[in-house]
Phi, psi and omega in degrees: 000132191262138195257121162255141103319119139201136241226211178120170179302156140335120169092350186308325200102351164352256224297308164304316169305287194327283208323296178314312171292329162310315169296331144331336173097015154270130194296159169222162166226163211189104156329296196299320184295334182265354178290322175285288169322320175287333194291356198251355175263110211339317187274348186256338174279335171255006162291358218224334197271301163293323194262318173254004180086315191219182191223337174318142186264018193269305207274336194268304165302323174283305165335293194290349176277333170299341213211086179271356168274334161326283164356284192293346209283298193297338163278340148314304167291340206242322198283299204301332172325296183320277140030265179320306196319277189356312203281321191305289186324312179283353153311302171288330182259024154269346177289305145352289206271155163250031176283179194283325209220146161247112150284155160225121165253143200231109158327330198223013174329288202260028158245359159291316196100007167273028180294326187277347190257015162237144185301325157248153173234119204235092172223117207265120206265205169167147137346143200277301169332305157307299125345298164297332172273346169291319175314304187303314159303321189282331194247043172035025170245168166256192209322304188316283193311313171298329184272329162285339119327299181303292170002280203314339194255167178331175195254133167303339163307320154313318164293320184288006166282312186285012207282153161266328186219146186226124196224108177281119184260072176238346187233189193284169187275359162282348194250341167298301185304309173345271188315316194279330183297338194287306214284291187333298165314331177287338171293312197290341162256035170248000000 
């Protein structure tokens, strides 16, 4: 089974993307959901507690955009968890499954250097514009706040370097399936 990354900025759309290659019938992980099982696990929660006053992630958040050594100090604790979690799931739903490919989408695939332990990279862009009102609907904050999320993170460009695919998250979701049945078939012949 060929392990895909895929990334892109906060607001990009990932997560619309995964749900689709799922309905295909490709298994997915999601960092972030395992990034939440660590934070929940005791040594790590008062490791995030000690360093930072709190464990909210609303109040976590406004820290790490204010603060970018906030930022290494919360990726130092969380990512060898994440990591660890990350690898057992995909073992198991490689033990499991007859699909071609496991995705895993990840924010930070390539500024970990965990780029390298996957056959693809799948990166998904939207508009600095496109992004900010999606961040603002979905988490309820504003513009100001939506944009300093996008800051804290890598330049979009970075992504588009390292990409094997590129999937522009600007149009409808009949034109998503499109792009994603093209990169799929294009995996299933390498």
């Amino acid at each position: 089974m060929k392990r895909i990354a895929i990334t892109g900025g906060i607001g990009s759309g990932k997560s619309t993307i995964v749900k689709i290659f799922n309905e295909l019938g490709i298994p997915s992980i999601d960092a972030d959901e395992v990034a939440k099982q660590v934070r929940n696990l005791p040594s790590v929660h008062a490791e995030i507690l000690k360093r930072f006053g709190t464990t909210d992630r609303l109040e976590l958040r406004k820290i790490i955009i204010s603060d970018p050594k906030a930022k290494d100090d919360i990726e130092a604790i969380l990512l060898p968890q994440i990591k660890e979690f990350s690898e057992k799931k995909m073992k198991k739903i490689e033990s499991k499954s007859s699909a071609p490919f496991l995705l895993y989408e990840a924010i930070l695939i390539i500024q970990t250097g965990r780029i390298k332990e996957f056959d693809a990279l799948i990166v998904v862009d939207a508009t600095d514009e496109e992004r900010t009102k999606r961040i603002q609907e979905r988490d309820q904050v504003s513009e100001e706040t939506a944009k300093g999320m996008m800051n804290a993170q890598m330049n979009r460009q970075e992504w588009i370097k390292n990409a094997d695919f590129i999937i522009h998250n600007s149009g409808n979701l009949d034109q998503l399936r499109h792009e994603v049945r093209k990169i799929l078939d294009q995996l299933m012949k390498q």
